[in-house]
N, C-alpha and C positions, 0 to 999 in steps of 0.2 A: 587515548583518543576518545570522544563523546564519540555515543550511539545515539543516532535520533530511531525514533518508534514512532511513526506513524499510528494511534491511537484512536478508537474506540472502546471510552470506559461499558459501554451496554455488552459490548460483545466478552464472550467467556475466553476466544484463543487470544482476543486482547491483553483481559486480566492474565493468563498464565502465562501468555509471553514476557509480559513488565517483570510477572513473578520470576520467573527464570532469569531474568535478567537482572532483577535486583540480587536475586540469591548469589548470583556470580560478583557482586558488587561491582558491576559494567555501571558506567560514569553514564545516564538516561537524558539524551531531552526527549521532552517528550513533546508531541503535536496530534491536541488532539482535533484532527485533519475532519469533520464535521465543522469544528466551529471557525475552522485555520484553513480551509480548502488548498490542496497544491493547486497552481495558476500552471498553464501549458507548460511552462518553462519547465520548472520543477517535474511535471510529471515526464517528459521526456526524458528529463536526469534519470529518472526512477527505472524507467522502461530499458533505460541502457546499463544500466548497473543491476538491475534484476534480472534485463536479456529475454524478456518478451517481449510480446505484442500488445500493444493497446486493450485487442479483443482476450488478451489471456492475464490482463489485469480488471479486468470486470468480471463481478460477479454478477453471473447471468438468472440466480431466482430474482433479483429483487426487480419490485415491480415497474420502476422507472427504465431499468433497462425493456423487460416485456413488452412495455407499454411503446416506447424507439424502436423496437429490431427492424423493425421495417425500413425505419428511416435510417437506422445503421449501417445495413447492408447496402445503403447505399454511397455512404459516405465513403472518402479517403480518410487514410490513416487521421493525415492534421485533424480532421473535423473530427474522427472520434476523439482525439485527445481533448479537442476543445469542450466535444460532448462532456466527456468525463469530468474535465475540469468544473464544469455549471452543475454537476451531476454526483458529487461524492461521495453518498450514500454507495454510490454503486461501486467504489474502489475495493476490492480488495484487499482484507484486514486483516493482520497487523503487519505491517513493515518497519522492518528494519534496516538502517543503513549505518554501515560502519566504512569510511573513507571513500573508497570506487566502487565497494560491495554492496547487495542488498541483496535482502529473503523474504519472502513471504512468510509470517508463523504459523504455518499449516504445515503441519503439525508445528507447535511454538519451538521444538529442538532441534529443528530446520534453521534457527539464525543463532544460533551455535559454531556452525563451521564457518563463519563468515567474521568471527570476531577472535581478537589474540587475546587467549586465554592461562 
């Protein structure tokens, strides 16, 4: 079964999670989700197959989120996803999705238990 990885090449838990995943010879697409943004749709897949929240797939130093909190806390769930979607820097990097599953690779050996190995 193909492993998509939600990808940023700049970031290092990106490179070592592909690493990890090549090493296992796991079949990769890869997206890299910068130039490929997920659209609402997609990231609501994401949020149920990973099993959080909206606000627990953002990462909160960068500065586009700083720069919203304001206007986040005010939003409902939809508009933050829509946020996120206009907004992808601020995703959450690397993911990985194998079938119904997904992991965050924080730490990269966290999407490990999620693939048949």
């Amino acid at each position: 079964m193909p492993v998509t990885l939600y990808h940023n090449p700049r970031c290092s838990k990106s490179r070592q999670t592909l690493a990890l995943l090549q090493e296992h010879d796991v079949d990769v697409q890869i997206i890299e989700y910068l130039k490929t943004p997920p659209d609402e749709t997609t990231l609501r897949d994401l949020l149920q197959r990973l099993e959080l929240s909206v606000d627990e797939l953002m990462r909160k130093g960068e500065t586009e989120y700083r720069e919203a909190r304001s206007e986040l806390d005010s939003m409902t769930e939809p508009q933050r996803v829509a946020w996120l979607a206009a907004n992808p820097r601020v995703l959450q990097r690397p993911i990985v999705v194998s079938g119904d599953r997904a992991r965050i690779g924080r730490p990269p050996e966290a999407v490990l238990e999620i693939l048949d190995l």
